[in-house]
BAFI-473282 format. One record per residue (C-alpha): x, y, z. Coordinates in steps of 0.1 Angstrom, whole numbers, padded with zeros to 4 digits, always signed. Layout:
XYZ...
***
This chain:
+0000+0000+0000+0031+0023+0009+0041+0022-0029+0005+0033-0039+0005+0059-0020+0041+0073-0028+0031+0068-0066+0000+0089-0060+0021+0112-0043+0045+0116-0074+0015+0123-0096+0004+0150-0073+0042+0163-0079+0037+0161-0116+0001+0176-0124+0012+0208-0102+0042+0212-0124+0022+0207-0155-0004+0232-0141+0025+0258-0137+0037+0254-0171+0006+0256-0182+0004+0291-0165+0035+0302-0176+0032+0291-0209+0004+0315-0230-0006+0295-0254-0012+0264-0228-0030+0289-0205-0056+0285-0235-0064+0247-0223-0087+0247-0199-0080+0232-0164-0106+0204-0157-0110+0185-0121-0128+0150-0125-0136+0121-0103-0105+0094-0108-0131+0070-0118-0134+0083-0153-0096+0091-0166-0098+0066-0191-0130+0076-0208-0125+0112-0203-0084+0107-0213-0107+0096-0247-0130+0126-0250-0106+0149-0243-0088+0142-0272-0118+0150-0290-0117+0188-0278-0104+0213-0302-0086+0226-0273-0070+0200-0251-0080+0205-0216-0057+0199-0187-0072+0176-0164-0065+0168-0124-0077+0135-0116-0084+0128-0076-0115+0123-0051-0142+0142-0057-0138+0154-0018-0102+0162-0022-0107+0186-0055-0135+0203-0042-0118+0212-0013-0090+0224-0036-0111+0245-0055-0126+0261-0025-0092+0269-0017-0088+0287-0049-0072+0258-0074-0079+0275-0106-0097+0247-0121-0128+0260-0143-0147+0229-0148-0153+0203-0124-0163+0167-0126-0174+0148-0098-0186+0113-0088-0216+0122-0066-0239+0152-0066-0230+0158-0024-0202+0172-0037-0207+0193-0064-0236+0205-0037-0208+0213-0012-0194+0240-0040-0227+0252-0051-0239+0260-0015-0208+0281-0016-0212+0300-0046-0180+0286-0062-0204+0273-0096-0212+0294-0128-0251+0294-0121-0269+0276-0154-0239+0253-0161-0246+0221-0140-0259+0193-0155-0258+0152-0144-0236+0136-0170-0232+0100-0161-0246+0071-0144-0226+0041-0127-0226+0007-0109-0208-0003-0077-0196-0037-0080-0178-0064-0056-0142-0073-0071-0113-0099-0069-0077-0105-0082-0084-0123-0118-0070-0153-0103-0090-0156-0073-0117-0183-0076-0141-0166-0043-0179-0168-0053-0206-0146-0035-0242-0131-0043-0250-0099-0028-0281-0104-0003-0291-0093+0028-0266-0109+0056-0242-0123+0029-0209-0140+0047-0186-0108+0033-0168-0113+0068-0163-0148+0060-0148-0144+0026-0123-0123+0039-0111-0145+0061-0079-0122+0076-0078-0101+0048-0092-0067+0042-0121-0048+0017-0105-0026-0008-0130+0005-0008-0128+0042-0014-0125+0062+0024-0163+0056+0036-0160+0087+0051-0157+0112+0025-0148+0097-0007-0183+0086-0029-0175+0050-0038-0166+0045-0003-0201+0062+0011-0220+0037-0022-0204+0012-0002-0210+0019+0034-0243+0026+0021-0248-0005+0004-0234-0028+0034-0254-0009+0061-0288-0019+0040-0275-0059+0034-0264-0057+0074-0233-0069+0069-0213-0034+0076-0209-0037+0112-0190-0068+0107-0164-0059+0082-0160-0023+0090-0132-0032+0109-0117-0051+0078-0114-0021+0058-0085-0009+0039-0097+0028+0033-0084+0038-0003-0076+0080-0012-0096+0073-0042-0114+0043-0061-0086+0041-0086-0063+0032-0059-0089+0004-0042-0091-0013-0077-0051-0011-0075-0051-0026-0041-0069-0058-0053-0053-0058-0086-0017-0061-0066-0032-0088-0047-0028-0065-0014-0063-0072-0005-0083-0101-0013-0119-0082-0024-0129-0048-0029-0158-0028-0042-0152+0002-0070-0171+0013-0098-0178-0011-0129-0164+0008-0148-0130+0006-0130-0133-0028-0129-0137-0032-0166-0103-0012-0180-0082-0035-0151-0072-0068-0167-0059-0081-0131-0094-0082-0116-0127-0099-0121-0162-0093-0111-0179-0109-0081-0209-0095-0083-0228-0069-0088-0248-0048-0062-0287-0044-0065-0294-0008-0076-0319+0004-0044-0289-0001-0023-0272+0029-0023-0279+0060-0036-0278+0063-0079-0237+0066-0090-0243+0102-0104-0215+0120-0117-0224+0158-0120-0208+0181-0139-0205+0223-0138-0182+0252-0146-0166+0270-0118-0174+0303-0104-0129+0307-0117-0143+0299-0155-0158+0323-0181-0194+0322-0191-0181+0313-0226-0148+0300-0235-0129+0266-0238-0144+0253-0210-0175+0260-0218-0170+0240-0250-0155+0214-0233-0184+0207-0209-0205+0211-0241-0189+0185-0257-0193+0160-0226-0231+0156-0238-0221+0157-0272-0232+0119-0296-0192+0114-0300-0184+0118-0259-0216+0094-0252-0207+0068-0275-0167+0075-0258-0186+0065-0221-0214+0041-0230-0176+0023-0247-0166+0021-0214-0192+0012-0194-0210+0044-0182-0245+0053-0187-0251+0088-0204-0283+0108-0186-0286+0136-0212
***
């Protein structure tokens, strides 16, 4: 988990340098500077190379870039992977009124290393405890971080939570859970279907009953920091456009405009 964590941390390093040059640098000043949900980098690594002007794009927990935006990241578009979140910066005035919209739809799913041969179907009381055995759940933090509060969610209604909360190994974001399990560092873990689907090293469980969580919504709105018209503007326009939905629906996500 260490190495994770230090890898997350180099990334960090790198996307504040590249957000410097980009300031520094007139003509990449143009691109605008997107924040999205981790979750989607590889279908919005896709789109984005659709946009006339390439945006620059922070990937993270939704919690983590909000926060950075209330603290005055210049990001001008942000993506993320719930609507309490994009809430938290409209209740503070940090949103271009008129530009959010709910983009994408998800599924939170149950997950394994490929080679792992555990079986389970998600009901009310199933033996999750059991089929860790002395390992731990891969999951986003529960706390903060939306797959992590789909899941707490999710095992509160089955009544299994109480018994594995203490098996957790809390993840910074979902992309790191997946990793987790993927490394073989953890034995089961739940992230988006999505997530699941662009990682070769892991294989679905099973799939958790819509009804017990709230709906996987990923919102998405222009910052109070971005012009009313602009490239990012054009760039959130293009999210709903037919080329960007058949870019998500390739990779799992459901479109909801």
């Amino acid at each position: 988990m260490r190495s994770v964590k230090l890898n997350l941390n180099m990334l960090k390093l790198i996307a504040g340098l590249v957000f410097a040059a980009a300031i520094a640098n007139p003509a990449a000043a143009q691109s605008p500077l997107v924040f999205a949900a981790a979750s989607l980098k590889n279908a919005l690594d896709d789109v984005a190379a659709l946009a006339p002007s390439k945006p620059v794009i922070s990937y993270g927990a939704s919690p983590a870039l909000a926060k950075q935006i209330e603290a005055g990241a210049p990001a001008q578009l942000f993506i993320s992977a719930d609507l309490d979140w994009m809430d938290y910066l409209d209740e503070r005035k940090l949103l271009r009124s008129g530009t959010r919209k709910n983009l994408l739809g998800n599924r939170l799913v149950l997950i394994a290393p490929s080679d792992s041969t555990v079986k389970a179907e998600i009901r009310p009381g199933f033996p999750l405890a059991a089929l860790l055995g002395n390992g731990r759940l891969a999951t986003a933090d529960p706390q903060s971080v939306p797959a992590g509060k789909y899941t707490k969610a999710a095992l509160e209604k089955l009544g299994v939570w109480d018994l594995v909360a203490g098996k957790l190994a809390p993840a910074e974001n979902v992309r790191v859970a997946l990793t987790l399990v993927a490394r073989g560092e953890t034995p089961l873990g739940t992230v988006y279907a999505t997530d699941a689907a662009v990682e070769a090293k892991v294989r679905v469980v099973a799939v958790f009953p819509d009804g017990l969580h709230p709906p996987i919504v990923y919102p998405a709105a222009l910052t109070s920091a971005a012009p009313a018209s602009g490239t990012a503007a054009e760039f959130l326009s293009l999210l709903s456009s037919p080329a960007a939905r058949k870019v998500f629906e390739k990779y799992g996500f459901t479109p909801l405009n």
